[in-house]
VEXGU-898282 format. One line per 8 residues: number of its first residue (from 1); for each residue x, y, z of N, C-alpha, C, CB. Coordinates in Angstrom, 1 decimal. Glycine has a CB too. Layout:
// residues N
NUM> X,Y,Z,X,Y,Z,X,Y,Z,X,Y,Z; ... .
// end
This chain:
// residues 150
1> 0.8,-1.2,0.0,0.0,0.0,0.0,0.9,1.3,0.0,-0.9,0.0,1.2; 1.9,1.5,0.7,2.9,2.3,0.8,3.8,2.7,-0.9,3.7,1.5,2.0; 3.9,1.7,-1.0,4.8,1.7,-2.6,3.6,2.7,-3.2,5.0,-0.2,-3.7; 2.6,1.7,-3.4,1.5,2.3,-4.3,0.9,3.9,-3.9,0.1,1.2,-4.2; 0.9,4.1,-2.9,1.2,6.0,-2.5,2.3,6.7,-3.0,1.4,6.3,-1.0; 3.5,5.5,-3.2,4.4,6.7,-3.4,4.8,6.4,-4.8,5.7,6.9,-2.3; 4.3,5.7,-5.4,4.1,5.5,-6.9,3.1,6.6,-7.7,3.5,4.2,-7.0; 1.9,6.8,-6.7,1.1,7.2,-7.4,0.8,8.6,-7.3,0.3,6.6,-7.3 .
9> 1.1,9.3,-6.2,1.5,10.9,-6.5,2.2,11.3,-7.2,1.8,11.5,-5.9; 3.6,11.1,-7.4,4.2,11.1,-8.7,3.8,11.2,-9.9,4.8,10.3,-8.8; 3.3,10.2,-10.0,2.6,9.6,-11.4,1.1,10.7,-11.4,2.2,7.5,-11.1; 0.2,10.9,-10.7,-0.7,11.7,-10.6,-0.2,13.3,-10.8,-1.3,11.3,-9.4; 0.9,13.5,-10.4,1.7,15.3,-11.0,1.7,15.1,-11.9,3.2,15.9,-10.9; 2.5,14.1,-12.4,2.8,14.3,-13.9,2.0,13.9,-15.3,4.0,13.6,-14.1; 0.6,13.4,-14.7,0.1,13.1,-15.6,-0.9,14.9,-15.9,-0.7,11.5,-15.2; -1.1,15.8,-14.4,-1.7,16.8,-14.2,-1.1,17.4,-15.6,-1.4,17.4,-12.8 .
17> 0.1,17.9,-15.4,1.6,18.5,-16.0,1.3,18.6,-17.5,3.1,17.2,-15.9; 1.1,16.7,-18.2,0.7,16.6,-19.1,-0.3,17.2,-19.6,0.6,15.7,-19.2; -1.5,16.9,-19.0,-2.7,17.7,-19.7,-2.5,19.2,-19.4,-4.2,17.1,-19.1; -2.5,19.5,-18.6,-2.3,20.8,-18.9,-1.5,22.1,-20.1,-2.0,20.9,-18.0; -0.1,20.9,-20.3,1.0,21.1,-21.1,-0.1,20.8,-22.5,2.5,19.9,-20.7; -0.4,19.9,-23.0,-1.6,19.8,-24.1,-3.0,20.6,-23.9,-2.1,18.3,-24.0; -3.8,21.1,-23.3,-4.6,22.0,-23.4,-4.2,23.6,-23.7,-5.3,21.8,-22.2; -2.6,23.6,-23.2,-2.3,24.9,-23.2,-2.1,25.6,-24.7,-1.1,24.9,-22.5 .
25> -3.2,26.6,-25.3,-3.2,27.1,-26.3,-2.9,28.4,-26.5,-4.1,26.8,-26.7; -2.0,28.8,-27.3,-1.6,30.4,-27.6,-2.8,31.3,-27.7,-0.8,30.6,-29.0; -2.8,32.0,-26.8,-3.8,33.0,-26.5,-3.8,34.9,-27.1,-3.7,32.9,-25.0; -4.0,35.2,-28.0,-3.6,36.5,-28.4,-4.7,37.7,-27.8,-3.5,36.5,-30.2; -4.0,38.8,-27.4,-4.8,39.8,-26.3,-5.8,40.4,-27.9,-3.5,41.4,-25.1; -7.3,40.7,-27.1,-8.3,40.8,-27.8,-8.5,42.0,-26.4,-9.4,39.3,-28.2; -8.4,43.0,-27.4,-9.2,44.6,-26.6,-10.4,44.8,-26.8,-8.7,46.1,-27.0; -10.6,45.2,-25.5,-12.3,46.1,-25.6,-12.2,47.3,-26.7,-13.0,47.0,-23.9 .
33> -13.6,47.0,-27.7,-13.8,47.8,-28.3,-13.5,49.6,-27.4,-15.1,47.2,-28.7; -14.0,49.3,-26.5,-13.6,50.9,-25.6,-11.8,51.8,-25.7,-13.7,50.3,-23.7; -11.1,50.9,-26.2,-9.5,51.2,-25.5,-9.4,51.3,-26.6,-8.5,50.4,-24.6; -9.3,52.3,-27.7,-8.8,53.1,-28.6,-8.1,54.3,-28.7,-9.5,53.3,-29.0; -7.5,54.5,-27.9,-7.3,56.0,-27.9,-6.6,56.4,-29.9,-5.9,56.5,-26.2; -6.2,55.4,-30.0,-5.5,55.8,-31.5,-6.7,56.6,-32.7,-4.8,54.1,-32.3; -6.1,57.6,-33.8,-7.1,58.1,-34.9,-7.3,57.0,-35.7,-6.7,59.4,-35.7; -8.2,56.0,-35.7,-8.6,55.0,-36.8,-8.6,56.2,-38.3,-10.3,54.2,-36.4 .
41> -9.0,56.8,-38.1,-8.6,57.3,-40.1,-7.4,57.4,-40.6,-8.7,58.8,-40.6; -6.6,56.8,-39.6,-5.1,56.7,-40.3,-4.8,55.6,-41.3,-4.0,56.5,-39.2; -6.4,54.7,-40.7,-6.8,53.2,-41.5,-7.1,53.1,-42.8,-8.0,52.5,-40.9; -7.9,54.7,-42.9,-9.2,54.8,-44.2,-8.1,54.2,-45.7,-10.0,57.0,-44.4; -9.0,53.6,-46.6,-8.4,53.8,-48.2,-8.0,52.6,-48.4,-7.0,54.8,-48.4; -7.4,52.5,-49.6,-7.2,51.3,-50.2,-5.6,50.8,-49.7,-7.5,51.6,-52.0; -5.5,49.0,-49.2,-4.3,48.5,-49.3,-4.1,47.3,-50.4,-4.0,48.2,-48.0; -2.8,47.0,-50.4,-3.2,45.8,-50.7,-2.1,44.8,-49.7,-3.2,45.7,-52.4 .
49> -2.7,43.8,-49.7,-2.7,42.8,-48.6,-1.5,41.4,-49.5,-4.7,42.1,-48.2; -0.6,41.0,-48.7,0.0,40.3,-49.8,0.6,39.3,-48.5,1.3,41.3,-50.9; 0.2,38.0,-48.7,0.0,36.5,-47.9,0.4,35.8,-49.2,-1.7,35.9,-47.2; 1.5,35.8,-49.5,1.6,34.6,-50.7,0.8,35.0,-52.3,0.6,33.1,-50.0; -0.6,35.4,-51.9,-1.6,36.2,-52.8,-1.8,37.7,-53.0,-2.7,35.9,-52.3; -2.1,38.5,-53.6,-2.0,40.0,-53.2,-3.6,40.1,-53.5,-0.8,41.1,-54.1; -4.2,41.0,-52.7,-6.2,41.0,-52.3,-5.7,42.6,-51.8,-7.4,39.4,-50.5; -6.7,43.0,-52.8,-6.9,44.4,-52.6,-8.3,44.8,-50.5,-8.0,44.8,-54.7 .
57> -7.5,45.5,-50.4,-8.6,45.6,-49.2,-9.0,47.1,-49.0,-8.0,45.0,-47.6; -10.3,47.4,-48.9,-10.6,48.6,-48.6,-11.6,49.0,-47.3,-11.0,48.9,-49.9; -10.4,50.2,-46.4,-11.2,50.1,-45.2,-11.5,51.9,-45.2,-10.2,49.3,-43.9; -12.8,51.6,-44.5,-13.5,52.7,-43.5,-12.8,53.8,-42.6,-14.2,52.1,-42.5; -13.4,54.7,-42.7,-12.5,55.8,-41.3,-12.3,55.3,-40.2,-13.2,57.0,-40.7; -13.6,54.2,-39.4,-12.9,53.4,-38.4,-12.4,51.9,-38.2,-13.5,53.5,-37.6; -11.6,51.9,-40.0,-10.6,50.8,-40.0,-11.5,49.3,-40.5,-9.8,50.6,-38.4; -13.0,49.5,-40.8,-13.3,48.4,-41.1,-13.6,48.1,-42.1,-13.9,48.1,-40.7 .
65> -13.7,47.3,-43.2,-14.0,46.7,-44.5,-13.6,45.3,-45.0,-13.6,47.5,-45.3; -14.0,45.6,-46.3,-14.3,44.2,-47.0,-13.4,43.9,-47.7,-15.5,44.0,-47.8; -13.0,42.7,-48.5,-11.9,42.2,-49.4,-13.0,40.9,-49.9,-10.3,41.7,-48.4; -12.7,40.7,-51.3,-13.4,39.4,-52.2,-13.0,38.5,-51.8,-13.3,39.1,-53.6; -11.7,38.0,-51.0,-11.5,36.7,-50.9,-12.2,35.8,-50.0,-10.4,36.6,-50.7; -13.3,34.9,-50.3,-14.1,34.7,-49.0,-14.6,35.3,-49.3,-13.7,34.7,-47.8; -15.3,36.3,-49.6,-16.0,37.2,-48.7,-15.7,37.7,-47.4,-17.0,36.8,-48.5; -14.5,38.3,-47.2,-13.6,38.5,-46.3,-14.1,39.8,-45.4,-12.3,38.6,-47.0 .
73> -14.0,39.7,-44.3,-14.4,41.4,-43.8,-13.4,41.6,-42.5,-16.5,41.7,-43.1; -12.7,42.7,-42.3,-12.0,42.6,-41.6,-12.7,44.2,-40.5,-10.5,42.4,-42.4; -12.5,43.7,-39.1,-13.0,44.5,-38.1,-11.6,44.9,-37.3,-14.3,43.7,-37.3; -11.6,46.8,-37.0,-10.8,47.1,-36.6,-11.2,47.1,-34.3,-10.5,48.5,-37.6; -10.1,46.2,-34.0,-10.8,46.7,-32.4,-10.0,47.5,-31.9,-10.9,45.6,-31.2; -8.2,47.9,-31.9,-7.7,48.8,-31.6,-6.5,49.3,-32.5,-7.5,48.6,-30.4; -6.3,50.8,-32.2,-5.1,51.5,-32.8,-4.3,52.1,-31.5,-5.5,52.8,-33.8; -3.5,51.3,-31.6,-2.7,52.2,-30.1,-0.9,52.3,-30.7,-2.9,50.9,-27.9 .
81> -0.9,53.6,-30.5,0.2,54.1,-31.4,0.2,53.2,-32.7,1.7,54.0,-30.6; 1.1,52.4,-33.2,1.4,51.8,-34.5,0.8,50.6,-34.6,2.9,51.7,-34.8; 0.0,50.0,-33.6,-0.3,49.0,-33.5,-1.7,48.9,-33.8,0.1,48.6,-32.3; -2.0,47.9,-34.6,-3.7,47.6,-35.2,-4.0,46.2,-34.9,-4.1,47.9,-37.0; -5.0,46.0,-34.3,-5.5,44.7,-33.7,-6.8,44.7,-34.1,-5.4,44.5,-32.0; -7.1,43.9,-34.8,-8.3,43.1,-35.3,-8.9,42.3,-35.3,-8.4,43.0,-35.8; -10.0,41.8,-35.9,-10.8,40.5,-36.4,-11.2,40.5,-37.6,-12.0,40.3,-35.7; -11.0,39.2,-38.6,-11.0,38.8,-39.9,-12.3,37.6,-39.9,-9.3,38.2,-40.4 .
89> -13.2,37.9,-40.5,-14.3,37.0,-41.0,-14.2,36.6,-42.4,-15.5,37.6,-40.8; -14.2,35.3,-42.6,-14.7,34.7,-44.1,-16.3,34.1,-43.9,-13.6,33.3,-44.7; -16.8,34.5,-44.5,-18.3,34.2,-45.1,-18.3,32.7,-45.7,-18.6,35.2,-46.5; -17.6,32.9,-46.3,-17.4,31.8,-47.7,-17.1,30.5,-47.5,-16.2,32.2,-48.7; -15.9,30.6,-46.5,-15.7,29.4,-45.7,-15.6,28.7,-44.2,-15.0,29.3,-46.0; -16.4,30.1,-43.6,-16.6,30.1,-42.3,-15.3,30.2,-41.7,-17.4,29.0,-42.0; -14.9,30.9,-41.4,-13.9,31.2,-40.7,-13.6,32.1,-40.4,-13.3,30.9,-41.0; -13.3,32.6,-39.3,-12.4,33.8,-38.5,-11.1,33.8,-37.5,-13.4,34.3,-37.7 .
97> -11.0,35.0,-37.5,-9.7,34.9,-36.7,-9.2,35.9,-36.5,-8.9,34.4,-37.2; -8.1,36.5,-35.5,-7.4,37.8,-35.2,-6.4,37.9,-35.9,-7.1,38.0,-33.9; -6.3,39.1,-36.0,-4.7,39.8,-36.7,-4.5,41.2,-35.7,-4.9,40.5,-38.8; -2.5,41.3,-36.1,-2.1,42.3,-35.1,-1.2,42.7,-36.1,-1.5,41.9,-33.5; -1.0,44.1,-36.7,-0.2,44.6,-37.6,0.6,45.8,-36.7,-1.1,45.2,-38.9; 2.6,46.1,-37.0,2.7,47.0,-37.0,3.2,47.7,-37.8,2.9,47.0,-36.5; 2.4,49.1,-37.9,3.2,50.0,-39.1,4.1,50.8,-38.9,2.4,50.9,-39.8; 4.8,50.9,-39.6,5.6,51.9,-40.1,5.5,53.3,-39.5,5.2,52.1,-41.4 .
105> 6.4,54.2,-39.1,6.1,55.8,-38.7,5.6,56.6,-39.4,7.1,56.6,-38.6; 5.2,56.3,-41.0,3.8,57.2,-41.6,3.3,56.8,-42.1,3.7,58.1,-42.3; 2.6,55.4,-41.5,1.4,54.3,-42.0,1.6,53.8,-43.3,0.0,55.0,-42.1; 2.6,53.9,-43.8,2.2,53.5,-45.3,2.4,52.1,-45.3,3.0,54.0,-46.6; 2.8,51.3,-44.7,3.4,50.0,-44.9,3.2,49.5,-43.2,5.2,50.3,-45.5; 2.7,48.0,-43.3,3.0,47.4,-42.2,3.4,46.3,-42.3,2.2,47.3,-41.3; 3.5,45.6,-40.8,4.0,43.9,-40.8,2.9,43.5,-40.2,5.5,43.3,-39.9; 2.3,42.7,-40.2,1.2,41.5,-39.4,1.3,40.3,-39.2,0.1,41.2,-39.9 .
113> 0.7,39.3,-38.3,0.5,38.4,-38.4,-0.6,37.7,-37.9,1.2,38.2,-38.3; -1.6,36.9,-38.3,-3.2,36.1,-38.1,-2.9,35.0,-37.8,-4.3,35.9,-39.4; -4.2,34.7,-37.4,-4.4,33.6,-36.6,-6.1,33.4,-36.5,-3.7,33.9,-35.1; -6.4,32.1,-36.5,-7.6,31.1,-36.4,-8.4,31.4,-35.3,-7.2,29.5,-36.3; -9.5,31.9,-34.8,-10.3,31.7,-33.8,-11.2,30.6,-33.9,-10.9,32.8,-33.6; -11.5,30.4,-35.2,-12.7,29.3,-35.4,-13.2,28.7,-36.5,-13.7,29.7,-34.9; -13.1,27.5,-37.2,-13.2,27.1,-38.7,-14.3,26.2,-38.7,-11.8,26.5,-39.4; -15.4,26.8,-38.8,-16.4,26.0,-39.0,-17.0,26.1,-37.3,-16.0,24.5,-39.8 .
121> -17.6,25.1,-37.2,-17.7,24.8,-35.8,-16.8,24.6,-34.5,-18.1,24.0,-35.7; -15.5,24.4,-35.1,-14.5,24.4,-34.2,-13.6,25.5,-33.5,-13.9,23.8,-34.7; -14.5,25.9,-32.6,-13.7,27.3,-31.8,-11.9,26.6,-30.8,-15.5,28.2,-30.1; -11.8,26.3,-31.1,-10.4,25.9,-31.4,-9.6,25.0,-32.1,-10.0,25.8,-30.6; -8.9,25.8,-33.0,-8.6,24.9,-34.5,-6.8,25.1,-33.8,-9.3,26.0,-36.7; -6.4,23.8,-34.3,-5.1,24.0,-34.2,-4.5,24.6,-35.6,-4.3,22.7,-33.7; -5.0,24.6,-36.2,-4.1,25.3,-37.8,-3.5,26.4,-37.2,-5.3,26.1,-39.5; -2.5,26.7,-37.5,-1.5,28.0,-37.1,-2.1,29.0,-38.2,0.6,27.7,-37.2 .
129> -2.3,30.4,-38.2,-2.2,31.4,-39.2,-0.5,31.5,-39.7,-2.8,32.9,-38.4; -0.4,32.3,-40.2,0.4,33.4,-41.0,1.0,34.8,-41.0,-0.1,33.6,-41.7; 1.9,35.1,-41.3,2.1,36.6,-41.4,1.7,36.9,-43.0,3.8,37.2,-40.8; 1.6,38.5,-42.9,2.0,39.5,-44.1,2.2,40.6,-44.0,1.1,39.6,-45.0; 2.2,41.6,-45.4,2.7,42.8,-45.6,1.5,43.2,-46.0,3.8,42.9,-46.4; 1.1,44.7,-45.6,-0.1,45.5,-46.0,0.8,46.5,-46.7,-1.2,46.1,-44.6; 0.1,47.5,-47.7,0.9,48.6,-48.3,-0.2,49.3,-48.8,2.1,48.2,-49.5; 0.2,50.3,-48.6,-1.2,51.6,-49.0,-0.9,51.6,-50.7,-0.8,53.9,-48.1 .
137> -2.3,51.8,-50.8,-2.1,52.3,-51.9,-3.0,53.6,-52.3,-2.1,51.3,-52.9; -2.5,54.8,-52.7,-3.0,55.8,-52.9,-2.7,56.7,-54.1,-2.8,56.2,-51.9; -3.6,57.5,-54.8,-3.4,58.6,-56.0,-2.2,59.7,-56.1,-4.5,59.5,-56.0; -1.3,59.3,-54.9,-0.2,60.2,-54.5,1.3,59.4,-55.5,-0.1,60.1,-52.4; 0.9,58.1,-55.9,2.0,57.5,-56.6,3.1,58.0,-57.2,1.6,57.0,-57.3; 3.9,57.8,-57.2,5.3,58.5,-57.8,5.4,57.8,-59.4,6.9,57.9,-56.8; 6.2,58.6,-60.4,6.2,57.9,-61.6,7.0,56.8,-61.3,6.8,58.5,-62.8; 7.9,57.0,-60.6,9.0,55.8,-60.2,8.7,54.7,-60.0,9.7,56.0,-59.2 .
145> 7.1,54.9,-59.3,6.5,53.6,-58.5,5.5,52.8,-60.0,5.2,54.3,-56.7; 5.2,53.5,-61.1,4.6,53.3,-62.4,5.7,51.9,-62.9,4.8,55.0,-63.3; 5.0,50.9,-63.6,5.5,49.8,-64.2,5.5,50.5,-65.4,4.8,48.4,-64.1; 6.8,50.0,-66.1,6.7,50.7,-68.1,5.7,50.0,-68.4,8.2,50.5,-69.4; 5.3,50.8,-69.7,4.2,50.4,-70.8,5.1,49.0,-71.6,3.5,52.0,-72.0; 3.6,48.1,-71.7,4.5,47.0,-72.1,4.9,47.3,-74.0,3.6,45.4,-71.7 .
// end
């Protein structure tokens, strides 16, 4: 009986250890809509979005809009200094998920990277997301930035 006590607390840590070590899922901070202090119009206008694919996206004064892929809609929850934190919905294939971009010192350009909240019915999907690159695009273009005529 003694062995078997001191067999089995041991054994009962480390099985705790385990599961927990396996339940433990990467958690990305999701702000209250409230905690904005950043000017979302820094968001407004056309980007384009480049994941391997390049998808034109076009957002609102307070950072939200739509993209064709999916039927894609992306929702701004904060701007705090350079930093944009969001939520990405597909229609198309049911899916959503968060993204956290930072830009650049005069918005034109950022880094991001997404992530899965839920694919289909499964509000926790292990699929990992992705990063990308956002880039403004605006009527301010340089000739420089112009491709020659073919």
């Amino acid at each position: 009986m003694m062995l078997l006590r001191s067999i089995g607390i041991p054994v009962l840590l480390l099985c705790s250890l385990f599961v927990a070590a396996c339940a433990n899922q990467t958690v990305y901070p999701v702000a209250s809509p409230d905690s904005q202090p950043g000017d979302r119009q820094v968001l407004a206008g056309e980007w384009e979005y480049v994941d391997g694919a390049v998808v034109r996206l076009v957002l609102d004064e307070q950072g939200n809009g739509h993209y064709e892929w999916k039927q894609g809609r992306f929702e701004t929850q904060t701007l705090i200094g350079h930093t944009w934190h969001g939520m990405w919905f597909q229609k198309e294939n049911d899916r959503d998920g968060g993204f956290a971009v930072e830009f650049s010192q005069d918005f034109s350009e950022g880094e991001g990277r997404w992530w899965y909240s839920r694919i289909g019915a499964d509000y926790a999907p292990g699929q990992k997301g992705g990063t990308f690159h956002l880039t403004r695009k605006d009527s301010r273009t340089s000739l420089s930035d112009t491709p020659p005529a073919p």
